[in-house]
N, C-alpha and C positions, 0 to 999 in steps of 0.2 A: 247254387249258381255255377255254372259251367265256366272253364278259367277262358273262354271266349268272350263271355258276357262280365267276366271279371276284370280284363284288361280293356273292354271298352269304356267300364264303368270309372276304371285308374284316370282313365286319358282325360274325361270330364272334369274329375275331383279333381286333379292333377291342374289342368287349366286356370277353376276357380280356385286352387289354393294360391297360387300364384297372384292371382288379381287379389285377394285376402291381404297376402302379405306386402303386394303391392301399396297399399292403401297409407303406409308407413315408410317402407324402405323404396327410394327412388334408383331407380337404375338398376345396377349389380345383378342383372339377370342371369349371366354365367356363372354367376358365386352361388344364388338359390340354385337354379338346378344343379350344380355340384351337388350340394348339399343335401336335396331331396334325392339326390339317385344313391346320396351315401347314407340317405333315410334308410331306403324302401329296401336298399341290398342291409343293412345289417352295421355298417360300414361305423368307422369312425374320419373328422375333418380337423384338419390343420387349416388355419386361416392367416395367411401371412399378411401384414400390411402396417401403415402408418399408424398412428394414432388420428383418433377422430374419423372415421371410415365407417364409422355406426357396424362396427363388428359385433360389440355385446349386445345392440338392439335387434340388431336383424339373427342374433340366435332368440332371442326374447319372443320376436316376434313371430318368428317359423313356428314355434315351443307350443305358444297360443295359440297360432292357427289349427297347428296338429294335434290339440287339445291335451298335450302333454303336462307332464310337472317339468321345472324348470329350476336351476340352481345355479349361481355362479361364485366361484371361489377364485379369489385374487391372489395366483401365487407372488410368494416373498422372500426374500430367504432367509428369513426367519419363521418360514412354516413347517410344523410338523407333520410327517403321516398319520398319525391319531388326530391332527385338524380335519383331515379331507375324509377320512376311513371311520373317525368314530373310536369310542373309548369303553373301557367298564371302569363303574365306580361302585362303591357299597351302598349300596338302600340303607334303610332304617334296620331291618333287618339283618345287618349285614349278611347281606348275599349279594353278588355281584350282577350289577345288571347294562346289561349295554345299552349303551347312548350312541342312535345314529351319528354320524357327519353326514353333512353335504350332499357324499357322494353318490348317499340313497335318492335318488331320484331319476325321471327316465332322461331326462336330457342335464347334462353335466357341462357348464363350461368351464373349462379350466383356463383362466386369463391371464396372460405371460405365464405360459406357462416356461420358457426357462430360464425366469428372473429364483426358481428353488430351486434346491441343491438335489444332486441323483437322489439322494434317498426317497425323497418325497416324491420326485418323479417317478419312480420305483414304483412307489405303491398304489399309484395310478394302471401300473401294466396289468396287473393281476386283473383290477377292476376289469378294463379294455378288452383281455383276451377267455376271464375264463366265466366274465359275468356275477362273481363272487370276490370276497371279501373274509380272507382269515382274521380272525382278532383272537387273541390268546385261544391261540389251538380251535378255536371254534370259528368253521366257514358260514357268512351268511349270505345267502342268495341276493342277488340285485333283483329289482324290479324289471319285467321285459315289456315293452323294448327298452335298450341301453345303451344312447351312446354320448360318445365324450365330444364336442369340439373344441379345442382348444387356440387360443392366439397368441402370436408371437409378433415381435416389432420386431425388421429387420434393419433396423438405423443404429439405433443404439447399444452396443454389444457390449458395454463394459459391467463388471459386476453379473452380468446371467451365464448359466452354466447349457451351453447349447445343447440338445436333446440327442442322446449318442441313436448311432444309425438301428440298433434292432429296437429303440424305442420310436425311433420315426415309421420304418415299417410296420408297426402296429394302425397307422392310420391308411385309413384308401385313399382319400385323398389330400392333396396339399395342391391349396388354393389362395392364390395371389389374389387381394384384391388391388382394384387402381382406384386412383384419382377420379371424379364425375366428370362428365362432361360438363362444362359452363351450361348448358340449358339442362341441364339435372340438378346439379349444383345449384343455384337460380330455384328452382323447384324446390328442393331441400329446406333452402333458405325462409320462402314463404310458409312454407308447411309447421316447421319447427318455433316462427315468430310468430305465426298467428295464436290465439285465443281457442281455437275449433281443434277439439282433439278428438281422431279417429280410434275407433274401436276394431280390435280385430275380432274375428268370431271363428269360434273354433269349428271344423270343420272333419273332424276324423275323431278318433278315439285309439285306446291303448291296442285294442284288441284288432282293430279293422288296418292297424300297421302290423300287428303282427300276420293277420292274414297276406296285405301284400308281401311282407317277406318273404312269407312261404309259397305264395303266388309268382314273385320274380324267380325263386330255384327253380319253381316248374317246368318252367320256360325250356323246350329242348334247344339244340344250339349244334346246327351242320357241323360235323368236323373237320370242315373246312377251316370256318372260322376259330374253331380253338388251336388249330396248328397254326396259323398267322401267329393267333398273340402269344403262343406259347415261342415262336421262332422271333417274334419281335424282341421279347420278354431278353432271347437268348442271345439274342445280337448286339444286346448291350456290355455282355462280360466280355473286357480286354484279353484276360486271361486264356481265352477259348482259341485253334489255331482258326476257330470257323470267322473271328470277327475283321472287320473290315479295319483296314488301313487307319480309317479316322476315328473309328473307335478306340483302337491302340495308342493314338498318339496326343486324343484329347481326357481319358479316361482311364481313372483308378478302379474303379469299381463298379461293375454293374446290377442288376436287379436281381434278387431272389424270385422262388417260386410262389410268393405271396403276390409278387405284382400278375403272373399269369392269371391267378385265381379271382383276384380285383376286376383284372381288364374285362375276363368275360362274367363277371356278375355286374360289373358298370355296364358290360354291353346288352347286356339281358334289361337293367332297369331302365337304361335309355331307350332300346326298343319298344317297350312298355310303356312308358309313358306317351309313344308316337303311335301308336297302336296298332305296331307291330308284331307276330306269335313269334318271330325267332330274329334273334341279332344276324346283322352282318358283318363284314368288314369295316364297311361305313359307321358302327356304333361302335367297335374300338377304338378307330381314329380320333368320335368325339370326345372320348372319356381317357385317349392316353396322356396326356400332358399332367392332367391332374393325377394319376396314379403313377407314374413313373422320375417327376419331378424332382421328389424329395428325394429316391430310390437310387439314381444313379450317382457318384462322387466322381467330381472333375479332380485333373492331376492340376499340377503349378502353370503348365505351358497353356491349359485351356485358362485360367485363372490371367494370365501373364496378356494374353489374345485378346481377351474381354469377351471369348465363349461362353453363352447360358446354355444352361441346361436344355431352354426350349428350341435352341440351335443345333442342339447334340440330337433329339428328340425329332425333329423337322429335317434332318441329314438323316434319320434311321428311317422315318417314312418315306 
């Protein structure tokens, strides 16, 4: 199949995956396509939001539609990294034989994730970045495709140990969910009290995500648009003499070269999905907020302002 008839074929499944998952999760349309574009690129998702936001159903539910394995592990802290990673114990024979964890499986959620302590956050990164898993000297490969979502509650901050900044950049993106609207909400409501339970149906397989993967890299990309995101990317360090006035005076910290590399494989998967052959400018702007959120650290005076991120974000564009 020629990647012409390959991204037209994205655009369709892509459609009815949607209505798929639809059939369960009301509304949160912006959260799924985060989600599938940090599918289809490779990506790993941060899911910020309250409790009761159907965060753990709507990864359950994506998992199913895309005919994946599914796992969810309830960080605590009193978890260990041999919970999440897996252990060896002596058989009969004693010789030592490894026992999965969890983390074996294509879609990983990690739930509050930083209600555990760095250690065990730790042993999630190796997972995230290198697709493998050392256990006493011995690496075992993950299953592909691989990735983590993880959720975090932003209300309640006492007792969790927040997620230091080069383990936040391990994720593409970091996605706010909201509150429903009253006629979603209303919809939610009926759907969840009735008796009539929806069935999702799988609709892809292990292999046919791995082809888009490799499908979305193909994608060529003007270098137009990679100097944008890479000059976007650079206009966030305070530190540089090139940044602007409001960048210096609301901003500790700006983005590594991990967000460049995000924005245009987000802008490649979102083009793709539109069935479009090459990003534009237009497919960074949709995919910058969720890739550069977590990325940048506000100083005290943005804090002090009641400056968000997507204010700092919305002044750079």
């Amino acid at each position: 199949m020629s990647d012409v008839a390959a991204i037209e074929r994205l655009v369709e499944k892509h459609v009815a995956l949607k209505k798929e998952i639809a059939k369960i999760i009301v509304g949160q349309e912006d959260v799924i396509e985060q989600i599938l574009l940090s599918i289809y690129t490779g990506g790993h998702s941060l899911l910020i939001g309250v409790p009761g936001l159907a965060k753990t159903l709507m990864v359950n539910t994506i998992a199913q539609a895309l005919g994946l394995d599914f796992k969810r592990i309830q960080f605590t802290p009193d978890l260990m990294p041999s919970d999440i990673l897996g252990s060896e114990v002596l058989d009969q024979n004693r010789n030592f034989k490894f026992i999965k964890g969890p983390i074996f499986s294509n879609i990983v959620l990690a739930d509050e994730i930083n209600r555990t302590p760095p250690k065990t956050q730790a042993a999630l990164l190796e997972a995230m970045q290198e697709r493998a898993v050392t256990i006493a000297g011995h690496q075992h490969k993950l299953e592909l495709p691989y990735f983590v979502l993880a959720t975090q509650n932003p209300i309640e901050q006492e007792g969790t140990y927040p997620l230091p900044e080069a383990q936040l950049d391990r994720f593409m993106f970091a996605i706010e969910l909201k509150y429903p609207s009253i006629a979603e909400e209303i919809q939610v409501v009926k759907n969840t009290t009735a008796d009539k339970k929806q069935v999702v149906s799988p609709l892809f397989n292990a292999q046919e995500i791995i082809e888009i993967q490799n499908l979305v890299r193909r994608i060529p990309v003007a270098d137009n648009v990679v100097e944008y995101a890479v000059k976007l990317v650079n206009s966030t360090r305070p530190n540089l003499d090139s940044a602007s006035a409001y960048v210096k005076q609301y901003l500790d910290w700006g983005a590594g070269p991990r967000a460049s590399q995000n924005l245009i494989l987000g802008a490649k998967a979102n083009a793709a999905v539109n069935g479009k052959f090459s990003p534009d400018i237009e497919d960074v702007h949709v995919v910058v907020k969720g890739i550069l959120r977590h990325r940048i650290i506000k100083n005290y005076k943005a804090e002090a302002e009641g400056i968000t991120e997507e204010d700092i974000i919305d002044n750079l564009l």
